[in-house]
N, C-alpha and C positions, 0 to 999 in steps of 0.2 A: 126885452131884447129878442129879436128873431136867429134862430138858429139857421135858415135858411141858406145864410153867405159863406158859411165854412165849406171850405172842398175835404173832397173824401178820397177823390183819385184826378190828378193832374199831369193826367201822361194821355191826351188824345192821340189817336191813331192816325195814322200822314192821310187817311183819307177823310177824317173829319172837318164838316165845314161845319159843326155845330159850336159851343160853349168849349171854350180853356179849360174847365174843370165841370167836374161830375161833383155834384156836393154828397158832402159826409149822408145826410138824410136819405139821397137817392140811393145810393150805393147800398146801404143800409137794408134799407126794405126791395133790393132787387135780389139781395143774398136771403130773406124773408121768401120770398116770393120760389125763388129753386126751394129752397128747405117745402115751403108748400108743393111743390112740382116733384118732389124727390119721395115727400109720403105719397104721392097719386103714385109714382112710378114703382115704390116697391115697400107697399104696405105693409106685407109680411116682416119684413125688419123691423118698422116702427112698432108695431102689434106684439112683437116680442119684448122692446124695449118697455111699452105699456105693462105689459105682463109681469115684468121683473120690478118694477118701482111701484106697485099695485093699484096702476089709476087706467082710465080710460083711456082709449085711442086719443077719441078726441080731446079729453086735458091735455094728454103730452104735447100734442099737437100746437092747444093754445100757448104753452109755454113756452115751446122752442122757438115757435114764431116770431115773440114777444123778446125770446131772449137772440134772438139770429139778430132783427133790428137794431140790439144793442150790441152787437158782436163789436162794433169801432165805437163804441162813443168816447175811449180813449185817444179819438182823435181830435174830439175838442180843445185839445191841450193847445195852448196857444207855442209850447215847442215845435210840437208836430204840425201846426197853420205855418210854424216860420220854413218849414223844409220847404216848401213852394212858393217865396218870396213874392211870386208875380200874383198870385193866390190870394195871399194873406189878408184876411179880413179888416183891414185898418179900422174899417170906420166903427167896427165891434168891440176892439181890443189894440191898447197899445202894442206896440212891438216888444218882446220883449229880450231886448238885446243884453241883458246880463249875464240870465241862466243862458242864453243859446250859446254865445262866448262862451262859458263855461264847460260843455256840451255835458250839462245835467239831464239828458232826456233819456229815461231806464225805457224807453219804447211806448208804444200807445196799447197793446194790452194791460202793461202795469197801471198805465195812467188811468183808465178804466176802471179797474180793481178797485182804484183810488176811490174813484168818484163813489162808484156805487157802492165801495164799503162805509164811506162816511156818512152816506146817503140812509144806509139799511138800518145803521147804527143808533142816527140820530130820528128812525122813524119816520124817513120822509115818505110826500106821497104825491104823486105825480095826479096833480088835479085830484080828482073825486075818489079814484081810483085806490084798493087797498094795498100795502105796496108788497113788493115782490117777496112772492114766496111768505107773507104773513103768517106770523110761527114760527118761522124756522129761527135757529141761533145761526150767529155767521159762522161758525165750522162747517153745518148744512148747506149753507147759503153757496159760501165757498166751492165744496163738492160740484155744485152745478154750475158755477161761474170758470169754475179753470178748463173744461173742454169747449167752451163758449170763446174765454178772450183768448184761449191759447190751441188761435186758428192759422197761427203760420206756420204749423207742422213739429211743434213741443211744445211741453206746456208753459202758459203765461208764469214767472215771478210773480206772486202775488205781493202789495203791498206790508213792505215790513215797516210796524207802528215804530220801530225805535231811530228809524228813519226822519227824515221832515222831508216829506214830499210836497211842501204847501205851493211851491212853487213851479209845481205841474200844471196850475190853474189860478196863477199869477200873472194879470189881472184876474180878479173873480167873475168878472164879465164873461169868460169862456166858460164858466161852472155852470152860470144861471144860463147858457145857450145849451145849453145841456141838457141841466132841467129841463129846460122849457123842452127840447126835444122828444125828454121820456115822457112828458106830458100828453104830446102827441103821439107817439106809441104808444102810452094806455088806452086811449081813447080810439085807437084806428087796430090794435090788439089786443083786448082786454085778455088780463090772467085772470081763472078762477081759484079760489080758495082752495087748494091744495093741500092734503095732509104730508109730513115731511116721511120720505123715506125713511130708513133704516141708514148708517153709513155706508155696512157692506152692501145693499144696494143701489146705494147713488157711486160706489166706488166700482161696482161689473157693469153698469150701464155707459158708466162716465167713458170711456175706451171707445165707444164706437158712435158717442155723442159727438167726441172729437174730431174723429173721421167724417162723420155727416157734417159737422158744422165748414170743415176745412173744404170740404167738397162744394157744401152747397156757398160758400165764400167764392171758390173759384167758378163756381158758373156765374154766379152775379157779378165776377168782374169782366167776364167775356165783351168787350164793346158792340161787335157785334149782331149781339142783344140784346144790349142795355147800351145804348149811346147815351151819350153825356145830353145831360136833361140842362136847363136853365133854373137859378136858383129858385124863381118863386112860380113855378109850376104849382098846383094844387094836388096836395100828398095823396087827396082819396080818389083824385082821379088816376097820379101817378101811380097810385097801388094795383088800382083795379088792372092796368094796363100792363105793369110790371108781371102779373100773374100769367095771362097769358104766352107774353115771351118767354117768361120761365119753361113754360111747357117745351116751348120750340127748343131752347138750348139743352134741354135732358135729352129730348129724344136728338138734338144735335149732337148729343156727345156722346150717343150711344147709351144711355145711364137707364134705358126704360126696358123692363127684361121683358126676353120673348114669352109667349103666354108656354107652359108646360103643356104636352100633347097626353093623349087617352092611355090610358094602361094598356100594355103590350104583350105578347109572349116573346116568350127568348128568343125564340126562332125570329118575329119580325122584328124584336128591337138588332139585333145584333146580323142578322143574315146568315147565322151558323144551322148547316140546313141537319147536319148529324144529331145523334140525343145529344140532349147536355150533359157534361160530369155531375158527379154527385154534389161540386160545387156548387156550379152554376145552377142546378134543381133545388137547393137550398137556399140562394138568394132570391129567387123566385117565389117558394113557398113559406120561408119562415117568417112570424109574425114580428111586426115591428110597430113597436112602445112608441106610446106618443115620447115628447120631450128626445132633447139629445141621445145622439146614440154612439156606441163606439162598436165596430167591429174589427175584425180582426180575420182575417184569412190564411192561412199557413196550408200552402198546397205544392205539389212538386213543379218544378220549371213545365212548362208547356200545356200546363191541367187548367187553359183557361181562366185563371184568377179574376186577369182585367176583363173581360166577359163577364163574370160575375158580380166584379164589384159593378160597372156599368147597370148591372140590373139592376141592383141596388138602387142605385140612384136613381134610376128611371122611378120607381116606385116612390124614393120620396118626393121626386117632380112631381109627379103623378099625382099625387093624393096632397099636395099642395104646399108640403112641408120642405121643401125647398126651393129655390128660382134658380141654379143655378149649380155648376160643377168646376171644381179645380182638381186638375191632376198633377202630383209634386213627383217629378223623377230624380235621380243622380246624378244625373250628367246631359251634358246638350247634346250626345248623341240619342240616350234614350228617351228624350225628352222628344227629338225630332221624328224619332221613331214612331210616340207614342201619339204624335200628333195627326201624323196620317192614317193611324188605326182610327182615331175618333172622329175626323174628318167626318169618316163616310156613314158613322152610327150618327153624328149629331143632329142633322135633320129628324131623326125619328123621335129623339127625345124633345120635341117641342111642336107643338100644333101645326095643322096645317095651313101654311102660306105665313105661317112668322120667318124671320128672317135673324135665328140667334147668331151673335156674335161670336167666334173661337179667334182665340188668340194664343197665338205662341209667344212663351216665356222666358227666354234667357239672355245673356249679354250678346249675343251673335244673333238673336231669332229673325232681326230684319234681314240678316244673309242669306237666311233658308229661302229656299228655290219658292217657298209656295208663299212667298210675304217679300220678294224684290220688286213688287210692283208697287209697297206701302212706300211713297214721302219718311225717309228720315227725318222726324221733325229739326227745326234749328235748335241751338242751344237757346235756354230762356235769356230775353236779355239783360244788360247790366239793371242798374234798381235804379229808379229816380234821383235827380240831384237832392239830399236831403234824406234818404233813406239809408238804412241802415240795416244789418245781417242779419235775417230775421222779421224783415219788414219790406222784401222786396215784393215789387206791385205783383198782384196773384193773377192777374191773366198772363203773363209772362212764364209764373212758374205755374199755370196751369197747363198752358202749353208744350210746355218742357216735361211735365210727370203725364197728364192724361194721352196725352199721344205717343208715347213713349211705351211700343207694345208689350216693352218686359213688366209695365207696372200697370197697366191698364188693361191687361188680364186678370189680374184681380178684380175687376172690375166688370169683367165680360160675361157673356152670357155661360161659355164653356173657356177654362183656360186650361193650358198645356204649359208646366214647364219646370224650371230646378226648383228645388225645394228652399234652392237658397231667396227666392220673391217671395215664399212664405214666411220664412226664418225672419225675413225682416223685418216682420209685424211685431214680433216680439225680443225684438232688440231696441236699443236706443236710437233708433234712426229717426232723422226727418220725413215727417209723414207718416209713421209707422202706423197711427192711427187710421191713416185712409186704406189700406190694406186689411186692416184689419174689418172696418167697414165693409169693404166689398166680399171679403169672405164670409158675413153674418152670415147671411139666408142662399149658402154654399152648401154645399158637402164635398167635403175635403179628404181628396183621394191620394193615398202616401204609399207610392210601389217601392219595392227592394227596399224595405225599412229593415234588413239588416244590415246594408253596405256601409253604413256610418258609425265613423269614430264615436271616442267618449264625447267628446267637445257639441258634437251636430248633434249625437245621442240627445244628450241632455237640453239641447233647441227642442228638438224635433218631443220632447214629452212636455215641453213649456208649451208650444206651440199646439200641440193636444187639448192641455189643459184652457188655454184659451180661448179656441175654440167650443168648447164646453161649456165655457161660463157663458161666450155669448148666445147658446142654445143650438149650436153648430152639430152635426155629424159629421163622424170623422170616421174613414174606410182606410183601414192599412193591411195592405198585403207582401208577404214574404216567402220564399220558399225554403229561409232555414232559419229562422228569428231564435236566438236562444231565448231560454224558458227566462232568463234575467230580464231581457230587456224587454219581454212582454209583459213579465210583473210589473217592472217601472211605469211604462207607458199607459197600464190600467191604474196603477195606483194613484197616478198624477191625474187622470182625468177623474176618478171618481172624488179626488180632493177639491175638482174645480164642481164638481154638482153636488156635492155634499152628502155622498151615498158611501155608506161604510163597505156592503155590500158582503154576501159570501164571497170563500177564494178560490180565485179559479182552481178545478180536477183535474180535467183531462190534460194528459203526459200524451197521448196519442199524436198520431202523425197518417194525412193531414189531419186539419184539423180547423171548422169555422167558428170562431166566438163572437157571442155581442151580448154587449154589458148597457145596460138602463137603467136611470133613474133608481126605479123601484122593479123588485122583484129578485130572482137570482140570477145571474150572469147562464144562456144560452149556449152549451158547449157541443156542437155536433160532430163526432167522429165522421171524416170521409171515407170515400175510398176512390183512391188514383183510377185513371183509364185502365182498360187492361192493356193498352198498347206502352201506358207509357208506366207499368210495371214490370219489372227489369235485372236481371242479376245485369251488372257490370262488371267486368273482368277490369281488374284492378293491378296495375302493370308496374313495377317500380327498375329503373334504370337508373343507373349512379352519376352519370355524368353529362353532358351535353351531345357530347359526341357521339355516345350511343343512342341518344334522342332520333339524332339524324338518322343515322343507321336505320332506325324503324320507319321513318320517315321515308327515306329513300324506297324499303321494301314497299310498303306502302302505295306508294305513288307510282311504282314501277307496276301494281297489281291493279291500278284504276280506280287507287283511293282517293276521297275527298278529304284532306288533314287540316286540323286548326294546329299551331304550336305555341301556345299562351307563354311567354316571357317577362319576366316580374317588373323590369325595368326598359325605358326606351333603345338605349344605348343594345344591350341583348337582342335587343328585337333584331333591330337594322343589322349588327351585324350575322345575326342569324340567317335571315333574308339572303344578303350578300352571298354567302358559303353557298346555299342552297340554288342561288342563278347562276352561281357561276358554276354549279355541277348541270347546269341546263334543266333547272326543274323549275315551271312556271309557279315562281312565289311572292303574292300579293303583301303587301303592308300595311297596318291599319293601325297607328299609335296619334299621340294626342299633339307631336310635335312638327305640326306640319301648316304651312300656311291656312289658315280657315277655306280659301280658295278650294286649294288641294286637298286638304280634306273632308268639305263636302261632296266633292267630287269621287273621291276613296271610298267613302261613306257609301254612296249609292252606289259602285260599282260591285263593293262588297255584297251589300243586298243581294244584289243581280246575278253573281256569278253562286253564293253562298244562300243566297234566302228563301223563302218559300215557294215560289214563284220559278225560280232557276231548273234548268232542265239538265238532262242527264251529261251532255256533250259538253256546257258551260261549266261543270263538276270533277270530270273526270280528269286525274294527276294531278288535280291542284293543290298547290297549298296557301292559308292564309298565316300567317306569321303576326301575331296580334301581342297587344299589351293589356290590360285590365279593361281598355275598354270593350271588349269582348265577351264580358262578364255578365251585363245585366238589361233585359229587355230587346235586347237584339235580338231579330227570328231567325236565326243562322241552324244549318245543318251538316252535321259531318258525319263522315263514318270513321274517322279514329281521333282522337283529341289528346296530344299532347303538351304536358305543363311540366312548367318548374311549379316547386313543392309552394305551397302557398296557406292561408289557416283554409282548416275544413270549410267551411259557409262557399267561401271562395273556390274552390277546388269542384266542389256541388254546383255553384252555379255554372262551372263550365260545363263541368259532365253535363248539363242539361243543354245543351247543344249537341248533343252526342244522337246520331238514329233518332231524330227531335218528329220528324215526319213521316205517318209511317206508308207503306206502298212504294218507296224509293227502290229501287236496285244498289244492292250495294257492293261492294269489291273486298267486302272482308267477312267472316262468318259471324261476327256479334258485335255490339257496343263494347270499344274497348278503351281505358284512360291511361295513359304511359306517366305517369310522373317521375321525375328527373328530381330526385331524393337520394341523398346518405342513407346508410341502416340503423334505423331508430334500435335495433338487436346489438349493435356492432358497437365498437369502442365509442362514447362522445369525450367531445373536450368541449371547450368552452367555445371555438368556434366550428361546431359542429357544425353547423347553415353554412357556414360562409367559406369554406374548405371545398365543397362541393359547387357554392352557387356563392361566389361573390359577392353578385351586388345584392342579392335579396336578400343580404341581413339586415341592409339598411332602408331596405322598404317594408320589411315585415320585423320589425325590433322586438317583438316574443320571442326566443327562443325555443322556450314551453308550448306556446300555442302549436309551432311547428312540428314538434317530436311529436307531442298528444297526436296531433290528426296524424302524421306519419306512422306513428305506431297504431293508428285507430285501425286506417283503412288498410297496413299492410298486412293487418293478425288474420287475415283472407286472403282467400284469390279472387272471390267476387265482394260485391257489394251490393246487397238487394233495396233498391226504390220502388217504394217507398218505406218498407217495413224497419232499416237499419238509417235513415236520415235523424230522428229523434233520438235514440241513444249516442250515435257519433257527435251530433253536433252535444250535447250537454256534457260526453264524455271528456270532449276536447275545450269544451270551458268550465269547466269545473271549478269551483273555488280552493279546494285542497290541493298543498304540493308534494304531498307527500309521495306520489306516483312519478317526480319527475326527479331525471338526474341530477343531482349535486351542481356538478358543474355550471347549469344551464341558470339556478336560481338567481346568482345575482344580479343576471341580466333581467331575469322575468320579473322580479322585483323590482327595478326599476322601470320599469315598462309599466307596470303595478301602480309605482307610483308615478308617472308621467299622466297614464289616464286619470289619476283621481284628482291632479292637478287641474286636466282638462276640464274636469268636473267643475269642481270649486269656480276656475276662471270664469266656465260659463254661465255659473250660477249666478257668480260676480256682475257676471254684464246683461243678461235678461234680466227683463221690465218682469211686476208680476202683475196677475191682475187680479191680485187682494190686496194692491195698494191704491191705483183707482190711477186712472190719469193727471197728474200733478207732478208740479217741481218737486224735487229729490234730490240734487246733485248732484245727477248722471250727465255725462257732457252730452247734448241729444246732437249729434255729427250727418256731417249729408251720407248720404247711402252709399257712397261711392268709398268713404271712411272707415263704413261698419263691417266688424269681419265676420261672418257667419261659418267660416273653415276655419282651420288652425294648419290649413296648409304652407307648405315651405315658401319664403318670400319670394316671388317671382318678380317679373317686370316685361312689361307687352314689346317685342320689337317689329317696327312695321319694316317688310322687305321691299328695299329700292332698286332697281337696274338703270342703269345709265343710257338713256335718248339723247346723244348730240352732246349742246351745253345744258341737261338737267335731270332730276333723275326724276322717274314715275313709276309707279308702284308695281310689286310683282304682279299683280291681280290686274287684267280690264276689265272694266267697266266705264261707259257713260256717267254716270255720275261720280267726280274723283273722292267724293267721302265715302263712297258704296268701295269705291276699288282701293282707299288707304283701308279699310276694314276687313277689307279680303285679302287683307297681305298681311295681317297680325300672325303672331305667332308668341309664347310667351317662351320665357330663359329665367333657369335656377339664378335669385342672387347668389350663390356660392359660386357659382362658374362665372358670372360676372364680375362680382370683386371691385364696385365702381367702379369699371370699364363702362361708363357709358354715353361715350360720344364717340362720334364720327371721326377718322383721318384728316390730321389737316387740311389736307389736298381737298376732300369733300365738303370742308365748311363753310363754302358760301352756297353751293349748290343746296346742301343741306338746309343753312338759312332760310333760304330763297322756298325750299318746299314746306317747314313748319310755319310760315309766315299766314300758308292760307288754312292751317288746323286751329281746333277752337282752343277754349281754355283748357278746358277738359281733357286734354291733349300732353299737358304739360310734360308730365309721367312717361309716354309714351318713347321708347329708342328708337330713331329711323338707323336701320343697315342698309348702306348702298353695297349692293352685289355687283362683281365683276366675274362675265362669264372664265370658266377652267374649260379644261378638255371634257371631250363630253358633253351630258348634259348637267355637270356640277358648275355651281358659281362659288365663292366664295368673299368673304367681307371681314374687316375685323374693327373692332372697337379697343377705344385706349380711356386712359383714366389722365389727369390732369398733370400727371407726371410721367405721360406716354407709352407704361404699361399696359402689353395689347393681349386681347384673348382673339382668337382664331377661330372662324366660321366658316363652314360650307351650307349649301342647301341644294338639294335637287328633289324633283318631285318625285325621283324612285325612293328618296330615303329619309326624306324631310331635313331637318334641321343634326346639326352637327358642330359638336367643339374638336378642333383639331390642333 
């Protein structure tokens, strides 16, 4: 019986004047042939996977070839022949209309499992050929079949024996097409006799076998470059031919990394023409261990870190040990930030006349001003008539993930972006494996690795360890990391390299570590700039009002003031008080149309950044929220805050006389915090008597009096010599230091994070269980929550043209300019309030008509201009309960 008639993919492209369907064979060995195109393009990966299952390049090589060809043979099933009716091989195999009726078809990965486990079982052997994997038991066998057939982004169900699956390949005529198929893959890719791994390492390899195999699936389904062939084409011609395309669609898809350039000095990799800190001289000179590496940087805000770490990585470019860089930041502002720092280094880290790829990484990155020229890809489209969730055709959902620049930086030569694109490699998401692939032969760069909760904590040292296992380097820098969650984050990584290892000494500050392999962990004491070491006059004021007061004085002398406020709602009306005393005060919080706050965003820069000159400085003030906080290159000369944990409070101060040669209008760095008297009576709402809303953004209690009482037992505070005792002092594990009243708050706070803990624990993959079913539900990524943040919901801003309404934001393209009108809203203030006024329902209709699926989630608010420049909108709930909104671009968003 020839295998030749089965289709494999029956969805031609409207410009195809070729064949109705692509057979299962062609398909097959086109995904064969990328997988061949995919080791030419980044051998260093595969060389590592070699490495860890202890065989040759070239075995591995022969294998995965051998096993990619079979990656569908689950689609012989004569269920899966019936999803394309027009298709279906009649003259092969009866129809089989009972199980279809029935809809018994568990998908064609399981069908697969089927074949080849009955196959292995019974000792088959495909022609002359010894069969696959000889020697191994099928638990082995297993290990390297589930990231093979479980290529649509989780892993395959393997066949369960107490099951009767007999009627997956019912008629047997589809079994023996089958056969006959792996016959012709033995003989067009022979396997050689391979000794079986170890389990634990067919279960660290299996992870990112997944991700190559799902990868090299979706270049072999591009039409593109594999157009649908005609059934009886001859395989070794179609093979040979199939190879070369391959090539073309890697380097079409971007997937072939730029070659790494010559080892540099600091000065020309980076263009910092001053000496280097003691940091940046130590990244440069200290010796680095073959195998994974983990470092660690702990140095004050503005001591160049991200310089150093950069060198770092240049050197592993360099010397060959890695192809490539990702930088995971906090937020999509300092992610945008950090994007155009790397912009201008990236050229230097890669040879001359390559052309590496950078990509920006976040849910908005297509909005950034340096990527509105990228095509927002379409959504992928529906699945074939006959397919099913989990089996939609893969150039559709190749389309939709590799073009899609939040995820196809992981991919890239250099990416930029939230750490939440990394986070999801090691969650249960769809495709989590392919991220985890393009990160292999990375070095994965993680800044303000203190900013995050228990919950990201405990990602963010999985994510470590994973990294690790797959032979990865990992650079994390902080400028106040408690001495706990650096213990963690080593401890989790030397469990994934199997290094007991001594424990780390140095208490010091700064301070660079890196831990390998073998040997003892590398501790070097720094020492900060002398510019940027510093007594800080250290200011405490009781209430808001007296804030302003300093402010006022302030600005009346020709100062530049920041005034950090814990909550939105503070901010704006902070702002407000302040212009209407006639004092120019800028606004920069997270509730603002995307539009308007990219445009805030660089304005801030401009008037506050490095670059900004004396006369754009002078009596300003910025009135900020937490995003203020981390990787922003802002500078002032007095920074005012409500009381916040120490870490926090540090990262402002370091915007403080950040550059030095400035003129300034006050005699020193000075930090005003708007604090109660940690000396003075507490009650139980100690925080919240003085600062309202900030009990409910910072739920410690304890944390807050510790640094309160840290930093006010002085009048200065010296950086760098007092940042390492303050911050351990103010997280301390004992309560014995704190007021009575405070604890059974702190306590449950206590237990809130260990909660977070556990959950996270709950819901990260690990990778000492291997890539396989488990009973995690694997959810699209859109599902998966990598925050434990408060439940929001996106609302896009409408204004009314005529009869219809269009979006706050212009733009040319209307999907570019519904994106530029997002804004998100607390569900608590919503309250299922989320639809439109009656009055606006058909309008409204009429505009969700042209948004995708994806979409669904999405609130449109139609705004109606107020006096001024305030609009306002309101939304109602199904029983016409209405909550009340304004927005203007001086204040952003508002419930009224």
């Amino acid at each position: 019986m020839t295998f030749q008639t089965f289709w494999g993919k029956a969805r031609p492209s409207k410009r195809s004047i070729g064949p109705r369907f692509h057979p299962v064979w062609a398909h097959s060995l086109d995904v064969a042939a990328s997988g061949l195109a995919l080791i030419r393009a980044r051998p260093q990966a595969f060389m590592t996977l070699a490495q860890q299952l202890g065989w040759e390049l070239e075995a591995l090589r022969a294998l995965w070839l051998h096993l990619l060809a079979l990656h569908d043979i689950g689609k012989f099933s004569p269920l899966f022949q019936a999803a394309a009716p027009h298709c279906y091989p009649h003259c092969q195999i009866p129809w089989p209309e009972d199980v279809v009726l029935k809809n018994l078809d568990p998908g064609h990965p399981t069908a697969g499992f089927v074949l080849l486990r009955d196959w292995i079982d019974d000792g088959a052997t495909p022609g002359d050929a010894p069969p696959l994997c000889a020697g191994w038991d099928w638990g082995e066998t297993t290990l390297l079949l589930e990231p093979i057939l479980g290529h649509h982004g989780r892993p395959a169900a393997g066949p369960d024996r107490r099951r009767g699956w007999g009627h997956l390949f019912r008629p047997v005529g589809a079994a023996h097409a089958a056969f006959a198929y792996w016959r012709a893959v033995a003989a067009l890719l022979p396997v050689p006799d391979l000794p079986p791994p170890s389990e634990a390492q067919l279960k660290a390899v299996s992870w990112r076998l997944a991700g190559l195999t799902a990868l090299a699936d979706w270049i072999g389904s591009d039409q593109s470059h594999f157009p649908y062939t005609a059934p009886d084409t001859d395989l070794r011609t179609y093979w040979e031919a199939a190879i070369a395309q391959a090539e073309g669609a890697v380097a079409a898809f971007g997937l072939v990394p730029a070659a790494p350039g010559p080892r540099l000095s600091f000065s020309a990799l980076t263009g910092v023409t001053c000496p280097p800190s003691a940091a940046q001289s130590w990244a440069t000179e200290v010796a680095l261990p073959d195998g994974p590496l983990l470092i660690i940087v702990e140095d004050v805000t503005g001591g160049g870190k991200t310089e150093a770490a950069l060198m770092l990585a240049h050197r592993l470019l360099a010397d060959g040990r890695a192809r490539g860089l990702f930088l995971a930041l906090p937020t999509m502002a300092t992610a945008n930030a950090m994007f155009s720092r790397v912009r201008e280094i990236a050229p230097r880290l890669f040879g001359e006349g390559a052309k590496p790829s950078l990509t920006l990484a976040h849910g908005a990155a297509t909005l950034h001003p340096a990527f509105r020229s990228v095509p927002v890809p379409a959504a992928p489209g529906a699945a074939p008539a006959g397919e099913r969730e989990g089996e939609q055709d893969s150039a559709a959902v190749a389309a939709g993930w590799l073009m899609g620049e939040s995820r196809r930086a992981l991919l890239a030569d250099l990416g930029v972006g939230t750490i939440d694109q990394v986070l999801l490699s090691v969650l249960p998401a769809r495709y989590q494996a392919v991220r985890l692939a393009g990160l292999a032969d990375k070095v994965l760069l993680v800044d303000e690795a203190h900013s995050y909760d228990a919950y990201v904590g405990t990602e963010l040292e999985r994510l470590v360890a994973f990294h690790a296992a797959g032979g990865g380097s990992t650079i994390i820098l902080s400028a106040t990391l408690p001495r706990t969650v650096k213990d963690r984050l080593v401890a989790a990584w030397r469990g994934a390299v199997g290094d007991g290892g001594a424990p780390l000494k140095q208490a010091h500050y700064p301070v660079a570590t890196l831990v390998a392999r073998a040997g003892s962990p590398v501790e070097k004491r720094l020492h900060a700039r002398p510019e940027l070491r510093r007594n800080l006059t250290v200011t405490r004021v009781p209430n808001p009002s007296s804030a302003l007061e300093r402010i006022r004085a302030a600005v009346a002398a020709g100062a530049c003031v920041a005034y950090v406020r814990n909550t939105v709602d503070d901010a704006i009306e902070t702002a407000a008080v302040l212009r209407q005393a006639g004092i120019p005060a800028d606004l920069f919080h997270a509730r603002f149309a995307m539009h308007d706050r990219l445009a805030i965003e660089e304005r801030v820069l401009a008037t506050f950044g490095k670059s900004s000159q004396p006369e754009d400085r002078r009596g300003r003030v910025l009135v900020a929220t937490q995003v203020l906080e981390q990787s922003l290159d802002l500078d002032f000369d007095l920074i005012v805050s409500d009381l916040a944990p120490i870490d926090a409070l540090l990262q402002r101060a370091g915007r403080l006389w950040r550059h030095a040669g400035r003129p300034r209008s006050v005699s020193g760095p000075e930090l005003v915090i708007v604090s109660p008297d940690p000396a003075g009576s507490v009650s139980a709402d100690w925080v919240g008597a003085a600062l309202r809303r900030t009990a409910f953004v910072y739920t410690d209690p304890a944390i807050l009096w510790r640094t309160a009482r840290t930093l006010f037992a002085s009048a200065t505070f010296n950086v760098p010599r007092d940042v390492r005792s303050a911050i351990e002092a103010v997280y301390a594990e004992n309560k014995g230091d704190v007021p009575e009243v405070l604890l059974a708050a702190s306590d449950e706070q206590h237990g809130r994070a260990g909660a977070e803990r556990a959950f996270a624990d709950q819901n990260l993959l690990d990778h000492r269980d291997g890539y396989r079913a488990d009973g995690k539900a694997w959810q699209q990524e859109r599902q998966v929550v990598t925050r434990l943040a408060e439940a929001a919901r996106v609302l896009r801003l409408a204004r009314r043209d005529g009869e219809r309404l269009v979006p706050w934001a212009q733009d040319p393209d209307p999907s570019t300019a519904w994106s530029l009108s997002e804004v998100k809203a607390y569900e608590r203030v919503l309250r299922g309030r989320h639809q439109a006024e009656v009055r606006w329902r058909s309008l409204v209709d009429a505009v969700r008509v042209g948004w995708s699926r994806f979409d669904e989630d999405v609130i449109l608010l139609p705004l109606e201009r107020q006096q001024g420049e305030a609009w306002a909108g309101v939304l109602v709930d199904d029983e016409g309960q209405a909550v009340n909104f304004t927005y203007s671009v001086a204040e952003g968003l508002r419930v009224t």
